[in-house]
Rosetta silent file (secondary structure, phi, psi, omega in degrees, C-alpha in Angstrom):
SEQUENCE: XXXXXXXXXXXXXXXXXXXXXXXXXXXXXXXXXXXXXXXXXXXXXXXXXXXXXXXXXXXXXXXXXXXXXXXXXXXXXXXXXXXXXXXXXXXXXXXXXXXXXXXXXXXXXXXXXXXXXXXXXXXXXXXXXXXXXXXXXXXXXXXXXXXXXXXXXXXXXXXXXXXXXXXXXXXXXXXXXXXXX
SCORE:     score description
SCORE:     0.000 S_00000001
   1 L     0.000  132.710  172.017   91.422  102.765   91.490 S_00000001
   2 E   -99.838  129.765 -144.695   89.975  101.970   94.472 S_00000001
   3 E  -143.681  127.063  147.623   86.452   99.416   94.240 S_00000001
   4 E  -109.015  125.136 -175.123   84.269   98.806   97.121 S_00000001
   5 L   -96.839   25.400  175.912   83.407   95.097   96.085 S_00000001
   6 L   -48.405  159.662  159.218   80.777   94.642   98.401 S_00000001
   7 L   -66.696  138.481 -152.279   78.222   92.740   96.885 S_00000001
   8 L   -92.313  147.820 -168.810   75.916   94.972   94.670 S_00000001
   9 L   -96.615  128.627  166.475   72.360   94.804   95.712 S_00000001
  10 L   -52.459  137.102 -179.659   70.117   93.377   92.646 S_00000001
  11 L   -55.338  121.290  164.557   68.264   95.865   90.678 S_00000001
  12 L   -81.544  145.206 -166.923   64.687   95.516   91.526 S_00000001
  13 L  -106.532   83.395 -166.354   61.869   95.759   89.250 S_00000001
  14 L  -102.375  172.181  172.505   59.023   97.824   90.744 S_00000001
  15 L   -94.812  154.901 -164.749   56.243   99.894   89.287 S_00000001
  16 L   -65.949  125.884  140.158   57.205  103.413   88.433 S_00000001
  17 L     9.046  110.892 -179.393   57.510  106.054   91.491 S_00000001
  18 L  -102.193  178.878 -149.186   55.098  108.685   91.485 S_00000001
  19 H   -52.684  -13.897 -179.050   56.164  112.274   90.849 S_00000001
  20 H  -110.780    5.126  164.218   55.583  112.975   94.578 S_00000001
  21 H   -71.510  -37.684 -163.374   57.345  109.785   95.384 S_00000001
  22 H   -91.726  -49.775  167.350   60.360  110.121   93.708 S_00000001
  23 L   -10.002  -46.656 -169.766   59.922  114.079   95.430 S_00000001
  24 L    80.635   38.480 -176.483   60.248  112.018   99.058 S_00000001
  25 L  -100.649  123.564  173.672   56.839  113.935  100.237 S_00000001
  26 L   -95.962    5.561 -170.322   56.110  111.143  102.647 S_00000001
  27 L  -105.660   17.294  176.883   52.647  112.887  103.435 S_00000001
  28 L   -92.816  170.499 -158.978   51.533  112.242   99.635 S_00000001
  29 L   -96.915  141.019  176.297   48.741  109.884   99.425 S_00000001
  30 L   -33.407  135.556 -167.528   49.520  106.248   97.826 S_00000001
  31 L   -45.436  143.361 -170.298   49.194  105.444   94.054 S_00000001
  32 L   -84.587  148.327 -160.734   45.151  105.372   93.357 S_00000001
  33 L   -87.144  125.402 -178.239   44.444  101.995   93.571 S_00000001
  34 L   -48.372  133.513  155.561   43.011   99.279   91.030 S_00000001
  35 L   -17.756  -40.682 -159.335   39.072   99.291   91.080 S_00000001
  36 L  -109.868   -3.392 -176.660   38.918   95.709   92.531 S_00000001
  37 L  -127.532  114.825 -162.479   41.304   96.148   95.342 S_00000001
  38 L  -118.978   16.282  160.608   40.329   98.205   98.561 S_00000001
  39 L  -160.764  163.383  133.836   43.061   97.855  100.793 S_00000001
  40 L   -26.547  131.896  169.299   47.119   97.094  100.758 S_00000001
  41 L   -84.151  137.929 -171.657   49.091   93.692  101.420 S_00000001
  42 L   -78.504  -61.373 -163.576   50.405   93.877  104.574 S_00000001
  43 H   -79.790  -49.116  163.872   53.223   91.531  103.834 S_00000001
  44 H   -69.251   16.632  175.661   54.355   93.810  100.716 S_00000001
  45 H   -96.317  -24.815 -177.546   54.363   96.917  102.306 S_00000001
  46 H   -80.242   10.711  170.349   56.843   95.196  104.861 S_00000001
  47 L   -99.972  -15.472 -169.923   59.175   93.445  102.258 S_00000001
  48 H   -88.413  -41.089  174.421   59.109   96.862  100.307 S_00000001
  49 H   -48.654  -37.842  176.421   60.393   98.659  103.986 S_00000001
  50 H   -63.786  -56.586  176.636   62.609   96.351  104.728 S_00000001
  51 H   -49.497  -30.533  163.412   64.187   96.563  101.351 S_00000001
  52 H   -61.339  -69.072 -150.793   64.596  100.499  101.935 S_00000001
  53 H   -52.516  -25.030  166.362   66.082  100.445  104.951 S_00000001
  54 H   -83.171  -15.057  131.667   68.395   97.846  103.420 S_00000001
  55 H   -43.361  -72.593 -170.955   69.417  100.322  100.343 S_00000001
  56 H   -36.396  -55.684  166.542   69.306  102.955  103.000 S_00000001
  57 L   -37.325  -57.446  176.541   71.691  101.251  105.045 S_00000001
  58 H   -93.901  -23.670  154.681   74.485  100.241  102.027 S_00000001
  59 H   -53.021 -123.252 -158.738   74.098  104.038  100.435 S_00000001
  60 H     3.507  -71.477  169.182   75.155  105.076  103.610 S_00000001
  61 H   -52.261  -57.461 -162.892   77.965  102.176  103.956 S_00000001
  62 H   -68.063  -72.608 -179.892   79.209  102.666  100.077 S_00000001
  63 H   -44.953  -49.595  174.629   79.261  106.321  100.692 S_00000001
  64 H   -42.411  -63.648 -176.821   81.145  106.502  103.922 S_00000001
  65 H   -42.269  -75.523  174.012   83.818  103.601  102.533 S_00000001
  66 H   -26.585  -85.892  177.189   84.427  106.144   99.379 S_00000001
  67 H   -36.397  -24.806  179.942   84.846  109.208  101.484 S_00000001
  68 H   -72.442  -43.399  158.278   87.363  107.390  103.564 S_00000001
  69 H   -51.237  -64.877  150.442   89.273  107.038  100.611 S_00000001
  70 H   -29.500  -85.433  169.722   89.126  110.678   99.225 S_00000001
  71 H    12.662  -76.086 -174.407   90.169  111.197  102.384 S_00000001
  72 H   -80.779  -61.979 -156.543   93.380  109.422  102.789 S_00000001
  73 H   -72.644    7.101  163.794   94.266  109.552   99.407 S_00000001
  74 L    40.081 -118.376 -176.033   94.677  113.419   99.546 S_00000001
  75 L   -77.356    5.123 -150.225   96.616  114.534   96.390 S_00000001
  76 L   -87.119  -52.948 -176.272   96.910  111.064   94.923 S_00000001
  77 L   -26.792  148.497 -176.325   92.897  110.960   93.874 S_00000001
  78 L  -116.374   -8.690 -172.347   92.101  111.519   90.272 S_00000001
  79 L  -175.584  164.365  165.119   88.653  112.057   90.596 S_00000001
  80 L   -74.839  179.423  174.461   85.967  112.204   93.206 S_00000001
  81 E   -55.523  141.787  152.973   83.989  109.198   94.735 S_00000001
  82 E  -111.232  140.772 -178.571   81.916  107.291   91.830 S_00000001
  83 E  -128.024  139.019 -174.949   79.310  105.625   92.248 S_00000001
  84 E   -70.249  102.544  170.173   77.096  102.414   91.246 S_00000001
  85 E  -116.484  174.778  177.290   73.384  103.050   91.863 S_00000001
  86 E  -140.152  137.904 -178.553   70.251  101.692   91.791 S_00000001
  87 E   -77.258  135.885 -170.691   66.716  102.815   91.708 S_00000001
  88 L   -86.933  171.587 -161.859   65.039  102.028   95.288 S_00000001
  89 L   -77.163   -5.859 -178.257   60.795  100.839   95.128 S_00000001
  90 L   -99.073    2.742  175.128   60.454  104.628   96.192 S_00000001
  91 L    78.549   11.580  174.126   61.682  105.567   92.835 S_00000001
  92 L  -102.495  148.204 -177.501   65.337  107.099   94.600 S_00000001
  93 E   -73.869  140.694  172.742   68.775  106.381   93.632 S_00000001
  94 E  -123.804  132.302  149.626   70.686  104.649   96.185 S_00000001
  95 E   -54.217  101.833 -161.760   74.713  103.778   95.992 S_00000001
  96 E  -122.741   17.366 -170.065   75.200   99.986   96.021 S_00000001
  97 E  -175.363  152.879 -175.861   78.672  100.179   94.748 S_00000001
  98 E  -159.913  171.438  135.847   81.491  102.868   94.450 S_00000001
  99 E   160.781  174.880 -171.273   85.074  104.276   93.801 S_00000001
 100 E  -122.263  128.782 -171.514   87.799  106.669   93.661 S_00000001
 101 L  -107.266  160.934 -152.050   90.458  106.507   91.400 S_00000001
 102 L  -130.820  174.939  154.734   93.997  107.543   92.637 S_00000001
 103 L   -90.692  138.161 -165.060   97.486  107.837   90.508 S_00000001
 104 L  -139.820    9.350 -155.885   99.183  104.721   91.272 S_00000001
 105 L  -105.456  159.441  156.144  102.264  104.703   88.975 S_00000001
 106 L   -63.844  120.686 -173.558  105.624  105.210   90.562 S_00000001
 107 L   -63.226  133.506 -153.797  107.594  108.611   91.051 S_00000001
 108 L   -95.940 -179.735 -163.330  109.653  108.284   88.604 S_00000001
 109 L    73.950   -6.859  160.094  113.635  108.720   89.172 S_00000001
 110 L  -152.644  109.221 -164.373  112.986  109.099   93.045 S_00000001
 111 L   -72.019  -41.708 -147.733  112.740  105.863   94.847 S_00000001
 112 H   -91.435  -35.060  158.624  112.583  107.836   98.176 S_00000001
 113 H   -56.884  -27.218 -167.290  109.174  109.947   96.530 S_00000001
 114 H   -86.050  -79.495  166.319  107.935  106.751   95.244 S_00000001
 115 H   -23.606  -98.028  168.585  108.347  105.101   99.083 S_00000001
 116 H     8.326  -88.100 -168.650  106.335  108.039  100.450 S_00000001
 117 H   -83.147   13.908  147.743  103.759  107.841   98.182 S_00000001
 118 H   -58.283  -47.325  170.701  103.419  104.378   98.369 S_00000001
 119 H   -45.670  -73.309 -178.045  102.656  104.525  101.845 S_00000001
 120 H   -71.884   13.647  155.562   99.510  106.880  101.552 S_00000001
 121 H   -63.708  -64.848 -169.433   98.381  104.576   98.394 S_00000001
 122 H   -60.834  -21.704  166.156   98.145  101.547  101.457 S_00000001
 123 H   -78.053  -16.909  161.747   96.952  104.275  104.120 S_00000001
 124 H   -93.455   -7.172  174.222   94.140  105.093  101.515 S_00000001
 125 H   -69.660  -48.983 -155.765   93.671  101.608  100.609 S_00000001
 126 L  -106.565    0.324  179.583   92.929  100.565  103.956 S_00000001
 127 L   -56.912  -21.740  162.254   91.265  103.635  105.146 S_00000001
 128 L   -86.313  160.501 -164.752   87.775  102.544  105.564 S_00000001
 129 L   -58.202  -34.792  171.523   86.507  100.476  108.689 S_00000001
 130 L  -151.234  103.184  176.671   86.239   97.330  106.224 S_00000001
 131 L   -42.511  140.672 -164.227   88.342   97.159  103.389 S_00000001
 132 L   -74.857  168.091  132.447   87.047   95.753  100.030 S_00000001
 133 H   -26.226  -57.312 -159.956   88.889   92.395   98.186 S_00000001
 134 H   -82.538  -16.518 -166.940   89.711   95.148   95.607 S_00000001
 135 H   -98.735  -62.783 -172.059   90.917   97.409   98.368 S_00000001
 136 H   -52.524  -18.248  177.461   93.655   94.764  100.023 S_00000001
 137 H   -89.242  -35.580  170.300   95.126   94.408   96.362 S_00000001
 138 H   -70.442  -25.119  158.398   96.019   98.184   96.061 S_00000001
 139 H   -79.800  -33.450  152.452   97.689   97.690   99.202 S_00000001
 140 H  -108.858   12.878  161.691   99.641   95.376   97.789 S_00000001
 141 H   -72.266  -34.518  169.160  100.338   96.396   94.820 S_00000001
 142 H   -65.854    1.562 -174.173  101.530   99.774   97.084 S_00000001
 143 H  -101.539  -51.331  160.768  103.503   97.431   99.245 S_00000001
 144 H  -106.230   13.323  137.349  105.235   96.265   96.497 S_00000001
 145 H   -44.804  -46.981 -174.471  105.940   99.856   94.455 S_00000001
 146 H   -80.749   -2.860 -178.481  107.403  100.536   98.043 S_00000001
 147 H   -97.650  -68.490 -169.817  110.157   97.275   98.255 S_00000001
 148 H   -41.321  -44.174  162.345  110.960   97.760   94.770 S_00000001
 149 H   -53.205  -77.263 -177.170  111.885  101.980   95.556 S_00000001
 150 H   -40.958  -28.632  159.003  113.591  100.050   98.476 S_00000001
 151 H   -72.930  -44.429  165.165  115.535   97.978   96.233 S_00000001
 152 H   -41.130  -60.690 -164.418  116.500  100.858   93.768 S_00000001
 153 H   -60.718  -51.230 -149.898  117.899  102.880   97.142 S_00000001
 154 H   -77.652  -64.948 -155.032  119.915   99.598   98.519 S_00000001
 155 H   -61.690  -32.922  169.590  121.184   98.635   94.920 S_00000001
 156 H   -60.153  -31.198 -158.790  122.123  102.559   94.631 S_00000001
 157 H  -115.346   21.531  112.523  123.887  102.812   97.590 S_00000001
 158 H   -55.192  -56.058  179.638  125.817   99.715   97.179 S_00000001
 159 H   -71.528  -10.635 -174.172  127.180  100.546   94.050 S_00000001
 160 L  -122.126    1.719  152.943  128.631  103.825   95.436 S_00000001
 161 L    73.195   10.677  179.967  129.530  101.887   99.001 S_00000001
 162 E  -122.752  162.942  167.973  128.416  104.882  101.024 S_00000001
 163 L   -73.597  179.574  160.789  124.541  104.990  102.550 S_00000001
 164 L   -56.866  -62.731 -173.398  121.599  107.835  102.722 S_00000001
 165 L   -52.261   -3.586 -170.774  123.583  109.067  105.647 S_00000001
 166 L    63.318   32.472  153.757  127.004  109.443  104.113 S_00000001
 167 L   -99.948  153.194  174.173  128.358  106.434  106.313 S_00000001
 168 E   -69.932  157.545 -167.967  129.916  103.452  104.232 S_00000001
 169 L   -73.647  175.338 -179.644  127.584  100.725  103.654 S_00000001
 170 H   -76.615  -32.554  175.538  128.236   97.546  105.509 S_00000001
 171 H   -84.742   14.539  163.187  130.310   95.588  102.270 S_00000001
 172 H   -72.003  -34.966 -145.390  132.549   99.576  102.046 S_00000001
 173 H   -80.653  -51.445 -158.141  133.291   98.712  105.347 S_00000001
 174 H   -86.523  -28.675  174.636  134.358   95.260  104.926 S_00000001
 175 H   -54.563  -40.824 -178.489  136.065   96.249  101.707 S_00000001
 176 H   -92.226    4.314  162.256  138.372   98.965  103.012 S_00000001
 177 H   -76.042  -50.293  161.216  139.098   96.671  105.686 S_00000001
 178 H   -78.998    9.444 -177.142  140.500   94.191  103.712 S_00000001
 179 H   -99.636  -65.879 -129.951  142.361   96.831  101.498 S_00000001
 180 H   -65.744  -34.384 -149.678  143.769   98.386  104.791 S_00000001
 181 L   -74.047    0.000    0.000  144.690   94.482  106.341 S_00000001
């Protein structure tokens, strides 16, 4: 599975969204207003803007990072992007977290299939502009699924003393040399 481990933005506790809020009609008029209060804080409308645009801003990032993933990880994905959200002070879900889970196990019985698909595990691992914590460890757990297949193949081709290529290996070599000598 691939986890973008950005840090998750804290849930915020606002008052509930109204129906033409959570809509996203920006031309509806503002929640009617307590009796005793006859204008808006200034300084909260700009900590609650700031705070979209900083949701806006990591939905965007979380989403991209995911797709980048799908992406690479072609037939190996298991699922689409998932994602961690949170409701924004505008009453909308935003992504603050994500991932896509892949098949990760080795092919089994062909070391040279296994290689392969090791490779596009670490080209989907690393496939977004800035790879999670959680991302660089499926690359190397795919780094080392691909030395172990690389170990299988050399320990294979040692015991029968010829290579992939049908040339003898380098100790056939030294072996029929000293049989020949």
């Amino acid at each position: 599975m691939l986890h973008s481990a950005l840090p998750a933005a804290p849930t915020p506790s606002f008052p509930p969204a109204t129906a033409a809020q959570r809509a996203g009609d920006s031309a509806a008029p503002p929640p009617a207003s307590d009796a005793g209060r006859t204008q808006r804080d200034p300084s909260a409308d700009a900590a609650r803007n700031a705070q979209l645009a900083e949701l806006r801003a990591r939905d965007r990032e979380v989403r991209a990072h995911e797709q980048a993933h799908l992406a690479a990880a072609g037939g190996l994905a298991t699922s689409g992007p998932n994602y961690s959200l949170t409701i924004g002070p505008d009453g909308r879900l935003y992504a603050v977290g994500g991932s896509v889970d892949v098949d990760t196990s080795p092919v089994a019985g062909d070391p040279e299939a296994t290689i392969d698909k090791a490779r596009q595990l670490i080209a989907a691992a690393l496939a977004p502009a800035q790879p999670s914590s959680a991302d660089l460890k499926v690359a190397a757990q795919a780094a080392a699924m691909e030395l172990r297949a690389r170990l299988e193949i050399a320990l294979r081709e040692r015991e029968s003393g010829y290579g992939a290529n049908g040339a003898p290996t380098r100790d056939s070599v030294g072996l029929l040399l000293s049989v020949r000598a």
